[in-house]
N, C-alpha and C positions, 0 to 999 in steps of 0.2 A: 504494500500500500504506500502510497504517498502524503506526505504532511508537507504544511504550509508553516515555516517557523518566520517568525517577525522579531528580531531581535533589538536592543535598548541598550543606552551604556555600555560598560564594558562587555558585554553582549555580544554588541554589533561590531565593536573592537576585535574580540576574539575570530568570529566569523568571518569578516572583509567584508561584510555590506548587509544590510537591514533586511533586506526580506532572501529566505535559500529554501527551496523546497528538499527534505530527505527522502530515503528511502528505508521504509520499516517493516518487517515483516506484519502477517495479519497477526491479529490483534496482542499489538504490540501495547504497553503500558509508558507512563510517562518516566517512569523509571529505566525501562530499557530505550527512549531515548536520550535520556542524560545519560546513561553508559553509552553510547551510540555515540552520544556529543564529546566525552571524555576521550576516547578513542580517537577519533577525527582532532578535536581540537585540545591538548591536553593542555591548555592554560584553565579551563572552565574548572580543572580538581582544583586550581589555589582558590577559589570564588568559595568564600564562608557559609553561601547562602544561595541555591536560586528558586525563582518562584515562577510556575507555569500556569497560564490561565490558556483552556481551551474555548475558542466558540466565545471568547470574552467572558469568560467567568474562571474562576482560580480551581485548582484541582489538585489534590492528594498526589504522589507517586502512584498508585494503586492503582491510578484509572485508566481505564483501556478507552486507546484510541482507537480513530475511525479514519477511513480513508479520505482525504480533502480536508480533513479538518484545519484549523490553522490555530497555531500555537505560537501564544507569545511570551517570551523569555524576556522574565522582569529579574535584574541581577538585584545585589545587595545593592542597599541606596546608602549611599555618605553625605555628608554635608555639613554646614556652620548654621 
């Protein structure tokens, strides 16, 4: 299946550009593709923190995705 990632911050840093479609097996979870993304991009293992929201709503590691869906990678936030 394919997913739709939309990335933010160091995110989009890590990735080279803001939007990159994957490739995932069926019903993959959002945890296998943070390994998927660690593997591909091993700067995302120093990231303390990330948070994925599918279809615009935020999600557990545990939830299984769908093909076309789009996922957006909100890294840890910093600031003053």
């Amino acid at each position: 299946m394919v997913v739709h990632l939309v990335a933010f911050g160091i995110a989009k840093d890590i990735i080279g550009k803001r939007q990159r479609s994957v490739q995932l097996d069926n019903g993959a979870t959002i945890a296998d593709l943070k390994s998927h993304l660690v593997n591909k991009f091993p700067d995302f293992e120093r990231l303390a923190s990330l948070s994925f929201a599918v279809n615009e709503t935020y999600q557990l590691e545990t939830f299984q995705l769908s093909d076309e869906c789009e996922i957006v990678i909100i890294p840890p936030v910093s600031g003053g």
